[in-house]
C-alpha positions, -999 to 999 in steps of 0.1 A, spaced: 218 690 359 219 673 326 230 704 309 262 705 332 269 673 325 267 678 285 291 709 288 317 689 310 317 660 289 321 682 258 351 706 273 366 670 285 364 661 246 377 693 235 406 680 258 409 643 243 415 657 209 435 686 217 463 658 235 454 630 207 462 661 179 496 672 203 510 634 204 509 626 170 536 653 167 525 668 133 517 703 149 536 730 170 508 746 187 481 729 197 445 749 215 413 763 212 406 799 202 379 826 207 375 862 198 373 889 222 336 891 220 330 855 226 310 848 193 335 830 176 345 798 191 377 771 180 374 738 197 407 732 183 431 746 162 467 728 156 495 747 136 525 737 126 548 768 124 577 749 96 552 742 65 524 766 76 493 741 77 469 734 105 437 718 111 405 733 126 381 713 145 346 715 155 342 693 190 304 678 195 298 648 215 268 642 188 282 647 149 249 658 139 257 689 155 288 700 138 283 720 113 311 730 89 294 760 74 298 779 106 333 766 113 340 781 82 324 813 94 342 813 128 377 806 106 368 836 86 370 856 114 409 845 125 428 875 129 441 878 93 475 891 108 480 858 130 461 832 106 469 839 66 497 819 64 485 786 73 467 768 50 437 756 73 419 722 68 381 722 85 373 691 108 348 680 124 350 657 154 330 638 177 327 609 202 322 587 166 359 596 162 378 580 194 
């Protein structure tokens, strides 16, 4: 039961940020992403389509979690033809940062 309770409160992080990152207005699109396989996870990824920058976010209710080596990994694996343009900064977020 615990473990349910994690992954809700996690996905309803995900969910804070994602609407925090979309009202401050700076980005254009504003999700999550995952490849087909389901290896590669996004909490969040925010674009903004005019000067081609964006941030990438790992979610984690405890910050000693995130680890920004593998969100690199994961942004490595971006479909080149969707993702080269932007110039991508790596975040990492957590309840520490409401």
């Amino acid at each position: 039961m615990v473990r349910g309770y994690e992954q809700f409160t996690g996905h309803t992080l995900e969910q804070y940020f994602q609407a925090l990152v979309m009202e401050n207005g700076q980005y254009t699109m504003v999700g999550n992403w995952w490849d087909r396989k389901g290896e590669n996870e996004i909490d969040l990824i925010a674009l903004n389509e005019f000067d081609h920058t964006g941030i990438v976010a790992e979610v984690k209710r405890n910050s000693n979690k995130i680890s920004i080596s593998d969100l690199q990994g994961k942004v490595e694996n971006l479909p080149a033809s969707e993702f080269r343009r932007y110039k991508l900064e790596l975040r990492a977020l957590s309840m520490d940062d409401m």
